[in-house]
Backbone as CSV, one residue per row, in Angstrom:
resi,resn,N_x,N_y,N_z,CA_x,CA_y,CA_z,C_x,C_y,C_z
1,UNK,-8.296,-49.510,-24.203,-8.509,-48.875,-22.926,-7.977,-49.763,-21.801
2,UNK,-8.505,-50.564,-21.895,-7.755,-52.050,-20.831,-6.242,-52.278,-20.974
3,UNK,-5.400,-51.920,-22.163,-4.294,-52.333,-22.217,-3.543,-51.229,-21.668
4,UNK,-4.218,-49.785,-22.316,-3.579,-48.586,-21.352,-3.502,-48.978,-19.986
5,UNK,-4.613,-48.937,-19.688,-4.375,-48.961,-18.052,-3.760,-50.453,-17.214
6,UNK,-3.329,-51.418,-17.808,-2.454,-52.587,-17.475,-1.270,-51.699,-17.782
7,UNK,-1.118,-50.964,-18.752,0.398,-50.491,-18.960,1.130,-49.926,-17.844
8,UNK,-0.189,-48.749,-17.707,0.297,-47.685,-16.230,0.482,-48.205,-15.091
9,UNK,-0.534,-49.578,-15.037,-0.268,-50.144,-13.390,1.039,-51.055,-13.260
10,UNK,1.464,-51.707,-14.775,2.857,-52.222,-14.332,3.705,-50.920,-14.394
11,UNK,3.770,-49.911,-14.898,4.943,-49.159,-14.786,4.709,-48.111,-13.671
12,UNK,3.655,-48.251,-13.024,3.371,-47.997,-11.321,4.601,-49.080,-10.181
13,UNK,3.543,-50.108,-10.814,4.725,-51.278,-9.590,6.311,-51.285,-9.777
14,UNK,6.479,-50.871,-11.087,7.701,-51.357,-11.455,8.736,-50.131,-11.089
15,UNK,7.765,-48.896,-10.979,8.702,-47.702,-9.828,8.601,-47.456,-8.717
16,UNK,7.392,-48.365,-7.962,7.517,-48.197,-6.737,7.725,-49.789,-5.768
17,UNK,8.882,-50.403,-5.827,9.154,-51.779,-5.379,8.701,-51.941,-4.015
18,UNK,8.029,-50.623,-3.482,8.010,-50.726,-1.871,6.544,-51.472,-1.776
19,UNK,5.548,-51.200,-2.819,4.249,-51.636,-2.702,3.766,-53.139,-3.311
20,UNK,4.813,-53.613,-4.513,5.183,-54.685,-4.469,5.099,-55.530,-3.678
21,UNK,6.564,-55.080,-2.900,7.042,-56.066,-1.384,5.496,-55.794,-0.618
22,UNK,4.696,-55.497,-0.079,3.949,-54.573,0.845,2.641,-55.759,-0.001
23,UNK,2.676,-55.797,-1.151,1.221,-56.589,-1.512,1.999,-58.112,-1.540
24,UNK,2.724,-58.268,-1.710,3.484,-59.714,-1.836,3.154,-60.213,-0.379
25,UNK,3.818,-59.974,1.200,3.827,-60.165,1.630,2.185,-60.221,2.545
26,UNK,1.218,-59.233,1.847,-0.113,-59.541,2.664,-0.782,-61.112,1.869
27,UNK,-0.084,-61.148,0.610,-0.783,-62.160,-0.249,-0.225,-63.690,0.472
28,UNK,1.235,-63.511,0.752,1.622,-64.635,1.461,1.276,-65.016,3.089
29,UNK,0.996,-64.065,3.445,0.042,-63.919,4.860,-0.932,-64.403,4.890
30,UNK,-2.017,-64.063,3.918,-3.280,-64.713,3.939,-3.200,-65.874,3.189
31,UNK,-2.144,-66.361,2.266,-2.325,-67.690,1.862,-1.697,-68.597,3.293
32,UNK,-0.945,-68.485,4.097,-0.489,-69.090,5.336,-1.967,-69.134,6.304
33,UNK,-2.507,-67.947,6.517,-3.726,-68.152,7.372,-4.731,-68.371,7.188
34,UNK,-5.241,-68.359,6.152,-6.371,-68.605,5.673,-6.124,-69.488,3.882
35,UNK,-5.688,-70.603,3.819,-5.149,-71.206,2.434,-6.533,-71.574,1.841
36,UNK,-7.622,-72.646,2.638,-8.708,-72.929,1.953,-9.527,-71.464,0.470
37,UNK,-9.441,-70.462,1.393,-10.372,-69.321,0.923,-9.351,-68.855,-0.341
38,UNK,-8.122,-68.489,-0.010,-7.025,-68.292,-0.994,-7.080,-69.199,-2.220
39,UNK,-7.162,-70.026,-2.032,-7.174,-70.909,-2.997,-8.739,-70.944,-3.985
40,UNK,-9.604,-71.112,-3.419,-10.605,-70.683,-3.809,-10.576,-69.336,-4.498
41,UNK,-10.204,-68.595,-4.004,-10.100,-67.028,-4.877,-9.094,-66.991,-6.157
42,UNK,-8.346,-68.177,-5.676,-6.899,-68.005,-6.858,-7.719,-68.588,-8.359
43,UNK,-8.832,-69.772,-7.648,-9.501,-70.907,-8.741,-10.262,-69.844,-9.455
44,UNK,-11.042,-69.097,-8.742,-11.832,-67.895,-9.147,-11.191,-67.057,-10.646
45,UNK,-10.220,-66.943,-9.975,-9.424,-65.470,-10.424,-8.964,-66.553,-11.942
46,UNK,-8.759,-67.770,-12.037,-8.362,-68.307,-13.422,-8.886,-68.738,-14.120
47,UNK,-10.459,-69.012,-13.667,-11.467,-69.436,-13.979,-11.731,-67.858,-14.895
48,UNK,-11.760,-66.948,-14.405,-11.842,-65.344,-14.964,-10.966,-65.009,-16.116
49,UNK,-9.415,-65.571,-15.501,-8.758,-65.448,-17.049,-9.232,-65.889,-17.994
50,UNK,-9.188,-67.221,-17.597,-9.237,-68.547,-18.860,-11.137,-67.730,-19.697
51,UNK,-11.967,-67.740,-18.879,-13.274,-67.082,-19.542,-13.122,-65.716,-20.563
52,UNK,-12.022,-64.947,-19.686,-11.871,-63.827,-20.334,-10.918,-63.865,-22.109
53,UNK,-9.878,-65.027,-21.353,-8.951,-65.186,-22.896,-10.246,-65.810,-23.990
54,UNK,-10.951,-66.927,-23.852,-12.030,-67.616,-24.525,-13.004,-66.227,-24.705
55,UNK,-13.483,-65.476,-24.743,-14.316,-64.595,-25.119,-13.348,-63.190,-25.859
56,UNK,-12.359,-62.945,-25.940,-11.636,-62.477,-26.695,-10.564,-63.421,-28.314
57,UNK,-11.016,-63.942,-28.270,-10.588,-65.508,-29.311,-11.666,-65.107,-29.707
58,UNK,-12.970,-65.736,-29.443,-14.429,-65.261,-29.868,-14.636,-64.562,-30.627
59,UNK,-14.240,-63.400,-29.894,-14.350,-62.506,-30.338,-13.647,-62.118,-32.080
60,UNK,-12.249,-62.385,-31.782,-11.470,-62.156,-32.767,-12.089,-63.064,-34.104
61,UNK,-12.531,-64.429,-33.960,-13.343,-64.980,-35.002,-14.103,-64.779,-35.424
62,UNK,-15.104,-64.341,-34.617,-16.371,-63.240,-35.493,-15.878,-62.361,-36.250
63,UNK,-15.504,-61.117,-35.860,-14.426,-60.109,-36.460,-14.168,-60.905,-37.433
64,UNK,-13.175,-62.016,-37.599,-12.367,-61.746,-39.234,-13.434,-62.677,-39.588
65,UNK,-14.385,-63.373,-39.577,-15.860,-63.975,-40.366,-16.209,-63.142,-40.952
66,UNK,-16.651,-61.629,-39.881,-17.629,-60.792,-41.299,-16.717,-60.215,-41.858
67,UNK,-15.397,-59.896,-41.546,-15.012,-59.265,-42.549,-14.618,-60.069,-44.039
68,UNK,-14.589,-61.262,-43.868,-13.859,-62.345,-44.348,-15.614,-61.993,-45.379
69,UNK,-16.681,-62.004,-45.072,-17.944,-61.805,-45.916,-18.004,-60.749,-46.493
70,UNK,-18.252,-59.709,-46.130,-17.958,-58.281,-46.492,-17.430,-58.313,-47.592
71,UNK,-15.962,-58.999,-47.426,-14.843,-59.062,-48.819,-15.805,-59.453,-50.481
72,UNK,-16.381,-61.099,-49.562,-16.958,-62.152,-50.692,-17.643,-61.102,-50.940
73,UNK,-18.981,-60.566,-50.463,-19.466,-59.507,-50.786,-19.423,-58.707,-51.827
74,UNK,-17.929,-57.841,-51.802,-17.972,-56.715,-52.568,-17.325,-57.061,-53.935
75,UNK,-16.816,-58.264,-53.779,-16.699,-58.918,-54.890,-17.295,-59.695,-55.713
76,UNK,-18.495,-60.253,-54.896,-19.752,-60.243,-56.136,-20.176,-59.448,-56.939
77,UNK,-20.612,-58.641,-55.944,-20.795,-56.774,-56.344,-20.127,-56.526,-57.756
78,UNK,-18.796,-56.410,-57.620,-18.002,-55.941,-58.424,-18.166,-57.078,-59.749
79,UNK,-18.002,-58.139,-59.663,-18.487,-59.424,-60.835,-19.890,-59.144,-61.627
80,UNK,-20.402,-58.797,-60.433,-22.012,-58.765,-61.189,-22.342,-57.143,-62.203
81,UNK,-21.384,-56.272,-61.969,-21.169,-54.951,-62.799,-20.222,-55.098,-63.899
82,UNK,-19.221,-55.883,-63.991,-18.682,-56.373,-65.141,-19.154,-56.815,-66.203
C-alpha cells in the first residue's frame, strides 16, 4: 500500500515539473530564512527514516525466524510419522 502510493506521487512530480520547481524553491526559502528550524526538521525527518528502515529489517527477521520454525516444525512432524 505504501509503495503504491510512493509510486503515484513520483510519477505525479515527474509529470508535473512545475510543482517540483514551486516546492524546491519554498524549501530553499525557508532553509535561507529560517536554517536553525530547517535543520532541525531535516534531523527529524532522518531520524524517521533511519527508525523506519530499522523496524522494517525487524521486521523482515522475524518473518523469515518463524518461518525458518514452521519448516523445522513440519519436518519433525513428518520424521515422527515415518
Amino acid at each position: 500500500m505504501f509503495e503504491e502510493h510512493l509510486q503515484k506521487t513520483i510519477a505525479l512530480l515527474q509529470n508535473n515539473q512545475a510543482i517540483v520547481f514551486g516546492i524546491a524553491i519554498v524549501i530553499v526559502v525557508l532553509f535561507y530564512f529560517r536554517p536553525k528550524e530547517m535543520f532541525k526538521l531535516l534531523g527529524f525527518c532522518l531520524f524517521l527514516v533511519v527508525a523506519f528502515y530499522l523496524m522494517t529489517q525487524l521486521v523482515g527477521l522475524v518473518g523469515s525466524g518463524s518461518k525458518q520454525k514452521d519448516q523445522m516444525t513440519h519436518k519433525t512432524s513428518d520424521a515422527m510419522r515415518e
